[in-house]
N, C-alpha and C positions, 0 to 999 in steps of 0.2 A: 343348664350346664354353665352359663355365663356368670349366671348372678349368685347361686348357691354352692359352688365349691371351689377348688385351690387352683383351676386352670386359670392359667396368665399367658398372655399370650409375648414372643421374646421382642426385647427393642430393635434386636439385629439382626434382619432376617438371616442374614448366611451364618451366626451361630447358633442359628436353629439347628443347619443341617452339617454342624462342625462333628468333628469323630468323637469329640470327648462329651458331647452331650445327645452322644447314640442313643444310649439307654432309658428306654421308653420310660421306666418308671419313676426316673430324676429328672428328666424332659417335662419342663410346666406346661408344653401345649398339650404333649400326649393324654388324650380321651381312653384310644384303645388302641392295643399296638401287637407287633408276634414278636413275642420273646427269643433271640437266636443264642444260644449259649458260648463261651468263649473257650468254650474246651474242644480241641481239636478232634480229639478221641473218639467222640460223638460220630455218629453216620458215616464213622469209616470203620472196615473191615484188617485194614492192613495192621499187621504187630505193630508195626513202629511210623509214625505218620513222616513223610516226606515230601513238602509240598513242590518239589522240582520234579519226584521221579516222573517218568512217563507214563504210568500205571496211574497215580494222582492228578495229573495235569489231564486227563483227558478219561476219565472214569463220571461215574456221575454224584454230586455230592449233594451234600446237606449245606448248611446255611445259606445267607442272606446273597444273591448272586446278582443283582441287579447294576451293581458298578461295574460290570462286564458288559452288561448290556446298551448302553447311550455312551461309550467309550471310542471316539473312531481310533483307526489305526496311525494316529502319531510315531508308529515305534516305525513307519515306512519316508520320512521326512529328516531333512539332514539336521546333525545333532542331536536326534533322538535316538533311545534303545527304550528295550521294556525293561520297566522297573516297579517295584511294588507302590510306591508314592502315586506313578500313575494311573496302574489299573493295564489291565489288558485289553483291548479293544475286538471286543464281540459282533460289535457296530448292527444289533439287531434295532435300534429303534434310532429314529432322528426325525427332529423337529422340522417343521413347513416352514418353508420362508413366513407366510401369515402368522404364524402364532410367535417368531422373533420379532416380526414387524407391532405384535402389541406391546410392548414394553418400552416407556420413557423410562432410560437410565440415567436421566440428568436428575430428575425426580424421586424416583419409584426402586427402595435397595435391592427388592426382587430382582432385577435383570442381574446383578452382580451376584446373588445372595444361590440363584439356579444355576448359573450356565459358567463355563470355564472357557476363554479363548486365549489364553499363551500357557505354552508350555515351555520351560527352559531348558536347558541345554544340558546334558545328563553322559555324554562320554560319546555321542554317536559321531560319525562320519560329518564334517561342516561340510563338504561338498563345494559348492559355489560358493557359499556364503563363510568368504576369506576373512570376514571382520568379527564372525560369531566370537564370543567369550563364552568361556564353559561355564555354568552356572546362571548363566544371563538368558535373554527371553531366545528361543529357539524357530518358534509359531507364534503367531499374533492371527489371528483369524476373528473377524471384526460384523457382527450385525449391522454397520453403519454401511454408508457409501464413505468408501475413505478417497481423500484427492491422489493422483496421479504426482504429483508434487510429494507428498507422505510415501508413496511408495517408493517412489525412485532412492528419499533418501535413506529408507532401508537394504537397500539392493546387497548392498554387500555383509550384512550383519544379520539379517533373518527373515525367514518367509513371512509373507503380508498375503492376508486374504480377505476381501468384503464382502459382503454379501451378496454383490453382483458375481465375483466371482466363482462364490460355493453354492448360487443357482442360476438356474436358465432364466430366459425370460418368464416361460412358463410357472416360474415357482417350480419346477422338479431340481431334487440335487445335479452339480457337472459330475460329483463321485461318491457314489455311497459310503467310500471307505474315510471321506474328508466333509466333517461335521464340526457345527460349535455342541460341544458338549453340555447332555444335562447332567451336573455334577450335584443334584442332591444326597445321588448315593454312593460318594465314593468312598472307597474305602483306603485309607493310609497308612494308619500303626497296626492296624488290626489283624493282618495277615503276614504271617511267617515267611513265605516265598513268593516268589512272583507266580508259579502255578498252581499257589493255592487259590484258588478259584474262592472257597468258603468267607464272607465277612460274618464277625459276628453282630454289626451293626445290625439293631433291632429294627421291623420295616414297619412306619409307621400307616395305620390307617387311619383312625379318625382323630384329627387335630380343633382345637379350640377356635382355631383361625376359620373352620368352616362353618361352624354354631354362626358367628355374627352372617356368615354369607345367607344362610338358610333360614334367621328369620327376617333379612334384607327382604331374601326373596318369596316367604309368605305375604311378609305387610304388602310389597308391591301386588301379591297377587289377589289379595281382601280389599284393595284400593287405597290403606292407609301408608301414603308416598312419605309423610313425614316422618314417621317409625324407621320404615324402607331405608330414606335417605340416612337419617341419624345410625344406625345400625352398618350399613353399608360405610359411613366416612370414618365409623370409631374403627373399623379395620384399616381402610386408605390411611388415615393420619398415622397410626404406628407403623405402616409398613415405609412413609413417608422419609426420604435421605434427612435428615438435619438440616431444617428453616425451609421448608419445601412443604410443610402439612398444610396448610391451604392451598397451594398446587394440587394438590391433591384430592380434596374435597368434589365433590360430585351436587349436582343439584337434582329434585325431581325428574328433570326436561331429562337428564340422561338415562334414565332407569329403564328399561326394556330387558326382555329375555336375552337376547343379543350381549349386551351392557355385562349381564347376571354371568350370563357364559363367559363372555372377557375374563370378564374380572376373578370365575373359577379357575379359568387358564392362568392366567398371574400368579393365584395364589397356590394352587392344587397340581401343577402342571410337572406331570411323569410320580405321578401319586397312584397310578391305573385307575382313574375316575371318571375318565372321559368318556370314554363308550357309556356307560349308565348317563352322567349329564345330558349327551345327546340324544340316547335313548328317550328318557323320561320329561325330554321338553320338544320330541319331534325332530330334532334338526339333525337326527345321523346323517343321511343321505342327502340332504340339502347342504350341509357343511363338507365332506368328506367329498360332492361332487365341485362344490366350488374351490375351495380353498387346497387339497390333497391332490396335485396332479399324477402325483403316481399311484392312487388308487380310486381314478373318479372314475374310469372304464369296466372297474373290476365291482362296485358295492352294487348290491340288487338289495329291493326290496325286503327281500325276506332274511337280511343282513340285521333288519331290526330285532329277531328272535336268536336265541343261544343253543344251540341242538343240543339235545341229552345226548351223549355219549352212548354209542351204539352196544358197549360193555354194561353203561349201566344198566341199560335196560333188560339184556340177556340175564343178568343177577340176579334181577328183582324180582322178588314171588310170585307178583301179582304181573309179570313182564306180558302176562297175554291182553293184560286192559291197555296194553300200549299201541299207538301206532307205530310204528319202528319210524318212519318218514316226520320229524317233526311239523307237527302245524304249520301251515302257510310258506313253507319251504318244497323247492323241487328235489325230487329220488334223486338228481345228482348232485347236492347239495349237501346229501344228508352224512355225517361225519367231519366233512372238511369245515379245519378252522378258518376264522374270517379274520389271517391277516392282510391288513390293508399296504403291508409293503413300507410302512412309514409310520410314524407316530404321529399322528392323526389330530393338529389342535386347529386352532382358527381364531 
């Protein structure tokens, strides 16, 4: 896939995942991707489509929905309202304090290129914040540890948040509905109304960028580290900010399973790869109980297997060769999904 066809991978991670280069099949990374159509008309029943009505806004739809999903509720923060630029906030998935803590943004374009932390000022209520300008930043909510000094002299012009203050000590959120966003999938021009829920942004699954990870991590696993490492740095050095590519670069000593997962989190991270990554290298449950503290009480064992659907099974012709109870899971297990409460990286 690397060496014998047209996949390129892009210089600028965040117009990877810009709106105008949605479209999986003009996207040089896109390997394989789902098609979502730009015609409203599609998977709705209604004569005339209206992405405000109330019937629309809360019905269940067709396309691409996932910029709903990793959106917190910014429209509840002064200066804000909901608007189609921003997306609506679902707030179904959010990232561990651990998996922001992997990212050097002095370095590495990925931490800008995924994640969204201001939002500007759009018509809403300034509230406290006497100095806000409309158009100007509204929220700054920040992965670092920012100084006491830096906030104060925001005080009067817009909220500041660090990452101490959007988690506990423990690594759990202070509020579920107050997150840094992962903005790979948002959606901007693409949608008519604010409650049209539908993007037509295409959802990509397999990108070029993972081919270099995967034979990274075969050579390291046949023992040829020097493949490994070369393989592994031609990815670092592109994803690399400008005069920062040998910051970048990795040597043998660092290559581990551990390393392999980092660095899918970097690059894969809210791609829905994760559960399989951990799956298939062991460390669900050893990750998910360290690093996930609002779902380390909750994963068992048998979290490692995918229940068939108790529908499917009834369907199936052959449904009497089945156990209804999938394998290595307990009878009260059997059906219920295994959300972990949180998006789950490390």
């Amino acid at each position: 896939m690397i060496d014998d066809y047209d996949f390129e991978l892009f210089d600028d991670y965040t117009a990877l995942w810009h709106i105008d280069n949605s479209e999986g099949s003009t996207n040089s990374e896109m390997i394989y991707y789902v098609n979502y159509s730009e015609n409203n008309l599609i998977n709705t029943s209604d004569d005339e489509f209206d992405g405000n009505t109330e019937a629309n806004a809360f019905r269940q739809e067709g396309g691409n929905q996932l910029h709903l999903m990793f959106t917190p509720r910014y429209d509840f923060h002064s200066g804000m309202v909901l608007d189609i630029i921003n997306s609506i906030g679902f707030q179904r998935y959010a990232c561990t304090r651990r998996y922001l803590e992997l990212f050097n943004s002095d370095i590495d374009q990925r931490y800008q290129g995924t994640f969204k932390e201001v939002w500007y000022a759009n018509g809403g209520d300034v509230g406290q914040y006497v100095d806000m300008v409309q158009g100007d930043t509204a929220i700054y909510w920040s992965y670092k540890d920012l100084s006491e000094e830096f906030k104060a002299s925001k005080a009067t012009k817009y909220e500041v948040m660090d990452i101490n203050d959007l988690y506990n000590p423990d690594g759990s959120l202070t509020d579920f509905r107050n997150f840094i966003e992962m903005h790979k999938h948002n959606s901007t021009t693409d949608r008519d109304a604010i409650f049209e829920f539908r993007s037509k942004r295409d959802a990509f699954v397999i990108r070029i960028a993972e081919m270099y990870m995967i034979v990274a991590e075969a050579a390291m696993q046949a023992g040829n580290m020097t493949e490994a490492v070369e393989y592994m740095n031609m990815l670092r050095r592109n994803r690399a900010k400008d005069g920062f590519e040998t910051q970048m670069e990795i040597s043998a000593a660092d290559m581990d399973m551990d390393f392999i997962l980092e660095e899918r989190g970097r690059e894969l991270g809210g791609e829905l790869l994760r559960w399989f990554d951990l799956k298939r290298t062991g460390k669900l449950i050893e990750y998910v109980r360290m690093y996930n503290t609002d779902a380390d009480d909750n994963i068992m064992d048998f979290h490692r297997l995918r229940p068939i659907p108790q529908s499917h099974l009834d369907g199936s012709p052959i449904e009497k060769n089945f156990n209804k109870t999938p394998v290595g899971t307990s009878s009260e297990s059997k059906g219920k999904g295994h959300e972990y409460g949180l998006f789950s990286f490390s």
